[in-house]
C-alpha positions as CSV (number, residue, x, y, z in Angstrom):
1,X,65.7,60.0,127.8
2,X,62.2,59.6,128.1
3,X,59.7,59.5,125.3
4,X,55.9,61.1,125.3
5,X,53.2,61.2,123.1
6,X,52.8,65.0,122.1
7,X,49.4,66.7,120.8
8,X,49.2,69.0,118.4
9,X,51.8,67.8,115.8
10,X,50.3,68.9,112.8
11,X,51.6,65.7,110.2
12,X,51.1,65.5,106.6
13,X,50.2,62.9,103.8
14,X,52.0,63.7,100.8
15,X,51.4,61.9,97.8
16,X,54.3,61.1,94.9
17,X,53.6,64.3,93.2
18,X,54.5,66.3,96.5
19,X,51.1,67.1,97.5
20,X,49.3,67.3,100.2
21,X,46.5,65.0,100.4
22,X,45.6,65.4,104.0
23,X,46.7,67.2,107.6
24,X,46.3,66.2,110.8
25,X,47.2,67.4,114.4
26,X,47.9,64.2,116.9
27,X,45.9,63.6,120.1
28,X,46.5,64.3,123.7
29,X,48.6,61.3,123.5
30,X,50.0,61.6,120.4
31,X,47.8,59.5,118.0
32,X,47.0,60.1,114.4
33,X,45.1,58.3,112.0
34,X,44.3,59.6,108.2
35,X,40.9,58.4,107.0
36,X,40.0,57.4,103.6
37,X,43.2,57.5,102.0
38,X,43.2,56.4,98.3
39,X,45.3,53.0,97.5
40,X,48.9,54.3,96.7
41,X,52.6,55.4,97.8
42,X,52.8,58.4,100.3
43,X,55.1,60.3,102.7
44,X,54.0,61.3,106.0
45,X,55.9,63.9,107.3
46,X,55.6,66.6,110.1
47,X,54.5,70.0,108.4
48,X,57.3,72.2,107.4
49,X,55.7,75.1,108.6
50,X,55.0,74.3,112.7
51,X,59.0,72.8,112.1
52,X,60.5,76.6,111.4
53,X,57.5,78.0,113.6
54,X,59.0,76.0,116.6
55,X,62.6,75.4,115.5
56,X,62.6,72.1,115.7
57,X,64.8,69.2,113.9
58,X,63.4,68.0,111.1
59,X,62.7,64.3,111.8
60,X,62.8,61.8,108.5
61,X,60.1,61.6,106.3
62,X,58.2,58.3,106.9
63,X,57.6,56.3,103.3
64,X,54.2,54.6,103.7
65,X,52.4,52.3,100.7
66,X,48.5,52.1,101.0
67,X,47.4,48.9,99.2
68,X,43.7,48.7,97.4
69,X,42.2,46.3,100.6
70,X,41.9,48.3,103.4
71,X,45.1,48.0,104.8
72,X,45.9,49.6,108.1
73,X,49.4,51.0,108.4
74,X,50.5,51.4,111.9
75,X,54.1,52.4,113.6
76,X,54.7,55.6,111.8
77,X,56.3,57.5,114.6
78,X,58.2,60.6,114.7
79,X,61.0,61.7,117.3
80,X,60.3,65.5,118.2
81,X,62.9,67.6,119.5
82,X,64.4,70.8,119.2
C-alpha cells in the first residue's frame, strides 16, 4: 500500500460546541495549516459533505488542544480511501 499526499481535501476545525471555526482544502501535496486559531480544544475532521460527495470512509476525527503560547500542532493526518 502506498501512501500520497492528496490536494483538495477540504478539513475542518471544529470547536467543543460543534462548530466550525475554519475550512481548509490541503496542498498539492497534501499540507494544511489553520492560521490564527484561538487557544482551546478542537476536532479536525474531513468535511462531511466532500465524504458523501465522494463516498468515501469516514476517517477518525482527530482531537487537537491549542494552548494560549503559540503552539504549533503537527501530525494530524488523515487516511483517505473509498
Amino acid at each position: 500500500t502506498s501512501v500520497n499526499g492528496v490536494s483538495n481535501v477540504e478539513l475542518q476545525l471544529v470547536n467543543t460546541n460543534g462548530e466550525v471555526v475554519q475550512q481548509v482544502k490541503t496542498a498539492f501535496d497534501g499540507f494544511y495549516l489553520f492560521t490564527n486559531v484561538p487557544p482551546g480544544r478542537y476536532v479536525v475532521r474531513v468535511s462531511p459533505d466532500q465524504i458523501k460527495r465522494l463516498n468515501l470512509k469516514e476517517p477518525p476525527d482527530r482531537e487537537v488542544v491549542i494552548e494560549g503560547n503559540g503552539t504549533i500542532v503537527g501530525g494530524v493526518d488523515f487516511t483517505i480511501s473509498n
